[in-house]
C-alpha positions in Angstrom: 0.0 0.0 0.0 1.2 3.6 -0.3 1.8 5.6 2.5 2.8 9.6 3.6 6.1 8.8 5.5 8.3 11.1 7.2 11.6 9.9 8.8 13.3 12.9 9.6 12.1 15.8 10.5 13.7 19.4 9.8 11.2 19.8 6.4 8.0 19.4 4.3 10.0 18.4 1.8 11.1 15.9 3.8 7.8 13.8 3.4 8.1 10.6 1.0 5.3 8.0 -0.5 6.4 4.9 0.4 5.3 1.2 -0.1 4.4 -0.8 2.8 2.7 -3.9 3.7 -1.1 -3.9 4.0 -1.4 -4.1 8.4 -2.3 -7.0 9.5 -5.2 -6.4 12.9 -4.7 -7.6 16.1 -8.2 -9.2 17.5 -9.5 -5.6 18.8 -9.0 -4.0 15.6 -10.4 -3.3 12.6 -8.7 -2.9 9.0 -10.0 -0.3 7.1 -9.4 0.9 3.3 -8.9 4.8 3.4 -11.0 7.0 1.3 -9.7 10.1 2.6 -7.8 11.5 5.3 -7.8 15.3 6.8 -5.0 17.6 6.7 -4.1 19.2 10.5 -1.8 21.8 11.5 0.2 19.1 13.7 0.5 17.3 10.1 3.0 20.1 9.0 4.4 21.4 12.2 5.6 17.4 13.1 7.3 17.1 9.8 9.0 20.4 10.8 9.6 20.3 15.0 9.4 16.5 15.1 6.6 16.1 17.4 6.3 12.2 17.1 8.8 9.2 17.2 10.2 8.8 13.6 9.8 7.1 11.4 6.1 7.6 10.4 2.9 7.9 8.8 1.5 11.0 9.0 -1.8 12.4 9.6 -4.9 11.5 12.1 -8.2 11.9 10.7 -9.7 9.4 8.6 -12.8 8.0 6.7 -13.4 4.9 4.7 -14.7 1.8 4.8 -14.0 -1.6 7.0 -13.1 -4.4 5.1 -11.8 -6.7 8.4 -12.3 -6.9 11.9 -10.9 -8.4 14.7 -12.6 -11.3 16.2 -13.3 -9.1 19.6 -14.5 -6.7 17.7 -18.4 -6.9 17.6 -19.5 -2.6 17.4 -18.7 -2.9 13.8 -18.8 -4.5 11.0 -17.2 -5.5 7.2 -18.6 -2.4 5.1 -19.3 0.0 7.6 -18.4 3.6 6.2 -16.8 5.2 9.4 -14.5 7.9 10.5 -12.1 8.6 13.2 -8.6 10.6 14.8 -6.3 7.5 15.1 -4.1 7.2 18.3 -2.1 10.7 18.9 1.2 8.9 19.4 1.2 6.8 16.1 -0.5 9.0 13.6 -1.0 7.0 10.4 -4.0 8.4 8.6 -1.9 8.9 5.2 -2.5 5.4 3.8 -4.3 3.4 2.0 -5.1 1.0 4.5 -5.0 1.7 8.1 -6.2 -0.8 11.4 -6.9 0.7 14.4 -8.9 0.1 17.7 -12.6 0.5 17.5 -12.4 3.2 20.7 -11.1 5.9 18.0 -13.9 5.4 15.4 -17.6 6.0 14.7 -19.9 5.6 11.8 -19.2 8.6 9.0 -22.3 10.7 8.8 -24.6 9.6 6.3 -25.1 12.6 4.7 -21.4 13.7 4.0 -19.1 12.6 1.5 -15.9 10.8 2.5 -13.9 13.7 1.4 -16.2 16.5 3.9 -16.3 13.3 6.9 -12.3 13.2 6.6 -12.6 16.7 7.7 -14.8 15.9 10.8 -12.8 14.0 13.3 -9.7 16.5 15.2 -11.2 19.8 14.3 -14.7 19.1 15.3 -13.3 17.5 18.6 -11.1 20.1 19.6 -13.7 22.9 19.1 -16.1 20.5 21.2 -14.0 19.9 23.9 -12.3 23.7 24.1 -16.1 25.0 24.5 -18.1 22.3 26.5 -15.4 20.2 28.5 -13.5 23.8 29.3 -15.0 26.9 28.8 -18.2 24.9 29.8 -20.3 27.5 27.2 -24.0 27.5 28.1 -27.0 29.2 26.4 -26.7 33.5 26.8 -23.7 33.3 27.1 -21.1 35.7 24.6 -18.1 33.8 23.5 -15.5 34.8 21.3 -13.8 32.5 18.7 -10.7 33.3 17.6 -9.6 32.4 13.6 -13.3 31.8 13.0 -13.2 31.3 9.4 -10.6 28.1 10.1 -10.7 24.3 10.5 -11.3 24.6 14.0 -13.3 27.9 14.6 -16.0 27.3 11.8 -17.3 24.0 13.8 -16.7 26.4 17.4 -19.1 29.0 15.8 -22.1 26.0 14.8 -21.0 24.5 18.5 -21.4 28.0 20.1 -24.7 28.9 17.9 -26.0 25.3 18.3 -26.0 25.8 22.0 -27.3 29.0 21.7 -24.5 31.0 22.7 -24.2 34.8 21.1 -20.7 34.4 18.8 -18.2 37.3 17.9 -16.0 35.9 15.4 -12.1 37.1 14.5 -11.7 36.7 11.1 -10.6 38.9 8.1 -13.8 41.5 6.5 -13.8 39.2 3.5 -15.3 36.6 5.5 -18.0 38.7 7.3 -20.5 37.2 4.7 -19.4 33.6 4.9 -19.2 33.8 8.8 -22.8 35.6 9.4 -24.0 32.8 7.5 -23.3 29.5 9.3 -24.5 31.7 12.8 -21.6 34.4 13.4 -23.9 37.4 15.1 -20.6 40.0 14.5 -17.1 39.7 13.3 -13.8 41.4 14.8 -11.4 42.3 11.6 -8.2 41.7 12.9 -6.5 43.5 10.2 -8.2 47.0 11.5 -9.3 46.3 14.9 -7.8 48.4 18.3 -9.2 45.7 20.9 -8.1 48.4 23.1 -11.2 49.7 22.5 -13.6 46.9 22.3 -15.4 46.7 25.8 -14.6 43.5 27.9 -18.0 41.9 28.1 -17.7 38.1 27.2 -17.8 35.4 29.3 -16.1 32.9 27.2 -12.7 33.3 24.5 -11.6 30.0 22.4 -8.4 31.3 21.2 -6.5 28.8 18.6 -3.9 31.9 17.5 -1.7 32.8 20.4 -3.8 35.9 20.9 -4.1 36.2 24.3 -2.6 39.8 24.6 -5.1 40.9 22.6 -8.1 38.6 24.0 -8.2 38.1 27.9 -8.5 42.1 28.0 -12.2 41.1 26.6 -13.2 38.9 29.3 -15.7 40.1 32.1 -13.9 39.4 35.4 -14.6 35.6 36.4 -14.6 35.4 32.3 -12.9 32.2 30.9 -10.0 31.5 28.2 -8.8 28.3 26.6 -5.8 27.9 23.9 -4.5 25.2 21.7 -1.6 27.2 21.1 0.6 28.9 23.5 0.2 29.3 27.4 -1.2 33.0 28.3 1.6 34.9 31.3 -0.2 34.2 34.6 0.6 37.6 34.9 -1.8 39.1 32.2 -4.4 35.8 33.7 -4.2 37.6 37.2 -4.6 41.0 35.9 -7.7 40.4 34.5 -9.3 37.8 37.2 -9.9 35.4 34.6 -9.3 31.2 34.2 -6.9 30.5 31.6 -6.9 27.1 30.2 -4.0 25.1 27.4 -5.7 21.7 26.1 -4.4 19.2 23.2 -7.7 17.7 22.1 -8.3 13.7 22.9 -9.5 11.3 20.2 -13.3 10.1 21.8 -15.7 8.1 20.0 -18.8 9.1 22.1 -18.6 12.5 21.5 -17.4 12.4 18.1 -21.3 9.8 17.5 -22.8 13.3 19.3 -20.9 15.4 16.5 -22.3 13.2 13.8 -25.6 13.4 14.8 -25.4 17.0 14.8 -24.2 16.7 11.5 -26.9 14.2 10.2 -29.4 16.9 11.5 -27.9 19.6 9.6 -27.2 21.6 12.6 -23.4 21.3 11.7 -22.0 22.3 8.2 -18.5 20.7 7.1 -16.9 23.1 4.6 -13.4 21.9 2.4 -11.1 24.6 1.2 -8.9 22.4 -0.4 -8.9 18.7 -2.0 -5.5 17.1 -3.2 -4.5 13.7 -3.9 -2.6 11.2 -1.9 0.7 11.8 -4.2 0.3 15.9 -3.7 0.6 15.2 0.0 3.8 17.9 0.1 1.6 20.7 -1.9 -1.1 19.8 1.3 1.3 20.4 4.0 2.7 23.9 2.4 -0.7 25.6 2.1 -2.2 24.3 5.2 1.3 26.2 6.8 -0.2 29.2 4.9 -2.8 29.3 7.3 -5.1 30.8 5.1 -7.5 28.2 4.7 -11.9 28.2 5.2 -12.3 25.3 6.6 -10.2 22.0 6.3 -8.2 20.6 3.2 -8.1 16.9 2.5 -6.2 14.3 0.8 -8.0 12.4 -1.2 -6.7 8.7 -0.9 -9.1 6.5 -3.0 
């Protein structure tokens, strides 16, 4: 089978398609044939900083179909369509054929394609977990996403909205339009803004851009922060009375069924910027490191 390998790190370029040996499954696994796999930011910044134990596959999201399972394997079965964020330490999803524990999976949403499902698993599980399992974001409430328009902050705004949260979105003016319409009430350009002037009146901030300088100051006191990306100072925490919280998002196949179902009842739109193919895995890597993206990009694996 061919698979996106990396075995030293330093480099996109570094990135190779190699020929291995379809996996054999151990009896709590399941072997599936990859349709299509999501493209992350860890996917370039691990070929770059070497995050993970080398050599590799890279990539964690996945969708496509079962064609074995494990003979303690009895959730599933041969043909299921299903997605999942394979284990965080092994990585992986850049194959054609991947097996994995059932724990990190769950039926792909029936009315999604296996290229928009690929998109699902990380991104939709980090913004669930940064808003419900931290910022614990209940109905009334004003919360501000940071990089709205992105993989991450487009399923935090339908979250946010879904729970019937008020959402400020920062994002760039040409996406006012795109944003208002999957549930954005008002966007903050960063490109213009002085948040020295913006008055400090939201209870909840999911930053995913190392803005905390510029988004703590916004927070009532008592008001809560969470990152993905870098630790805020205690010091600029204290200031403002506020919790601050750093997470890494966990794959977790409950809440991930809960995000399907959302998704199956349309309250949950998956958008793709970007589709390449397996063997343009490189040309993936270098634009999702633009940062520039609406939405998620996707390799396309068969």
């Amino acid at each position: 089978m061919k698979a996106i390998r990396i075995h030293e790190k330093g480099a996109i370029d570094n990135v190779k398609i190699e020929d291995l040996p379809k996996p054999d499954i151990q009896s709590n696994q399941v072997l599936i044939k990859v349709k299509a796999c999501g493209i992350n930011p860890v996917d370039w910044k691990s070929t770059v900083y070497g995050y993970f134990e080398m050599p590799y596959t890279i990539g964690t999201d996945i969708s496509g179909t079962i064609e074995a399972i494990g003979t303690d394997v009895t959730d599933f079965k041969v043909g299921d369509n299903v997605i999942g964020s394979l284990e965080w330490a092994k990585q992986g999803a850049c194959a054609e054929y991947v097996a994995t524990e059932i724990k990190f999976l769950a039926l792909k949403p029936k009315n999604l394609s296996f290229e928009e499902a690929a998109a699902v698993p990380l991104a939709a599980l980090t913004a669930w977990q940064g808003l419900f399992d931290k910022l614990h974001v209940q109905t009334g409430q004003k919360v501000l996403i940071q990089a709205a328009a992105g993989g991450v902050g487009l399923f935090a705004v339908q979250f946010a909205k879904w729970k019937g949260a008020q959402v400020v979105g920062i994002a760039s003016a040409k996406n006012e339009a795109f944003l208002k319409s999957v549930g954005v009430d008002s966007i903050i350009d960063y490109k213009t803004a002085d948040f020295s002037k913006i008055t400090p009146d939201f209870d909840a901030v999911f930053d995913s851009m190392a803005s905390s300088e510029h988004t703590i100051p916004l927070l009532k006191k008592g008001g809560k922060y969470v990152t993905i990306t870098a630790k805020p100072s205690e010091d600029l925490v204290q200031k403002h009375d506020v919790t601050a919280t750093h997470f890494l998002f966990h794959s977790n196949a409950e809440q991930l069924k809960t995000i399907v179902n959302l998704i199956e009842q349309n309250h949950v739109k998956v958008f793709i910027d970007k589709q390449f193919k397996l063997t343009e895995a490189k040309d993936a890597l270098k634009y999702q490191h633009e940062g520039r993206s609406r939405g998620k990009n996707v390799l396309v694996v068969s």
